[in-house]
N, C-alpha and C positions, 0 to 999 in steps of 0.2 A: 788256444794252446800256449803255455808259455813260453819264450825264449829262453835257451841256455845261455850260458854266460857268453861263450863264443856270438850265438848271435848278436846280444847285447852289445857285444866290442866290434862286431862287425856294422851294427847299425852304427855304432858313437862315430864311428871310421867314415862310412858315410856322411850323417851330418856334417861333420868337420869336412871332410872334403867341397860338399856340395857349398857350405860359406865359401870358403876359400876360392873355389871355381868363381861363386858370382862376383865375390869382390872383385878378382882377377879379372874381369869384364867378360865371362861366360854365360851364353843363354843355356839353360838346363831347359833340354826337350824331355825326356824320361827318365825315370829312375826305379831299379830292377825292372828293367825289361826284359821278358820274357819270349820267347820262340822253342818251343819243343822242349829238349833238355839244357839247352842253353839260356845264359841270362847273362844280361850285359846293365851291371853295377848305375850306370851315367851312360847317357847321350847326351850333348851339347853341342852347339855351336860356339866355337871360338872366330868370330867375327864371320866368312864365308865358307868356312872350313867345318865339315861335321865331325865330331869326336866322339868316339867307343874308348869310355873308360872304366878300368879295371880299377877299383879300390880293393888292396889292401892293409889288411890292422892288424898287428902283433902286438899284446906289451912289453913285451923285449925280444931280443935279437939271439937269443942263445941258440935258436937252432936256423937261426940265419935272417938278411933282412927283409922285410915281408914281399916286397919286388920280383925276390928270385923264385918264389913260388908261385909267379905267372909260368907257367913250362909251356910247354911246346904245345900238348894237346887241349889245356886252356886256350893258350891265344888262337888256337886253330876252329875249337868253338864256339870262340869272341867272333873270330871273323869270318864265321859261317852264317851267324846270328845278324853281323854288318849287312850280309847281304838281304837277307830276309828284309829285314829294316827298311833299307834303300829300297827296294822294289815295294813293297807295302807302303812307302810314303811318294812312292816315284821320283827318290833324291837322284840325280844326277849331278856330282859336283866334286870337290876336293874332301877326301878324309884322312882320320888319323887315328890314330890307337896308343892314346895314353895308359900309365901307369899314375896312380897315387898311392903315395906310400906312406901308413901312418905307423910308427912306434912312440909306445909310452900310457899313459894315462890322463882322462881328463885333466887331471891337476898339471900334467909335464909331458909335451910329446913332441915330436918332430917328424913335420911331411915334409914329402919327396916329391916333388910332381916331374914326372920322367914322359918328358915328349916324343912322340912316334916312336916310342920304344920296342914293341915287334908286329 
């Protein structure tokens, strides 16, 4: 089945994020992971610390920046999905719940990496 454009900007969203994670010295454990109707973008490890990251991708900001459209019952999903995670891998240890924030276009964009943001 093809992607819509949307998907397409939310995979480019991805890539770019998951370069930028590793250069930034992150091990990528998962990516779109899934649990029920939840799906958590990136897991990684940021050196001892596990990470539940939300990528989002806008190409512009006109109806706001892609960040703010993590809300409540997103992150509450994110971090329903954390636990799942954690007991299916038997993580016991420090986490955190980024945000990545891409606007623009292959050719011009600017990320946001928004640490323990909710």
């Amino acid at each position: 089945m093809p992607k819509t454009p949307n998907q397409k900007t939310g995979t480019w969203g991805e890539d770019i994020s998951e370069k930028y994670l590793i250069a930034a010295g992150y091990k990528i454990l998962e990516r779109n992971w899934r649990k029920g109707r939840a799906e958590i973008d990136m897991i990684a490890f940021d050196k001892e610390t596990l990470v539940f990251i939300e990528v989002k991708t806008r190409k512009n900001s006109l109806f706001g920046n892609p960040e703010e459209f993590v809300n409540a019952s997103k992150a509450n999903r994110i971090k329903s999905a954390s636990v799942d995670f954690q007991i299916e891998k038997k993580f016991e240890g420090f986490i955190r719940f980024d945000i990545v924030s891409i606007t623009g276009t292959p050719s011009h964009f600017e990320l946001l990496h928004l640490k323990d943001s909710y």
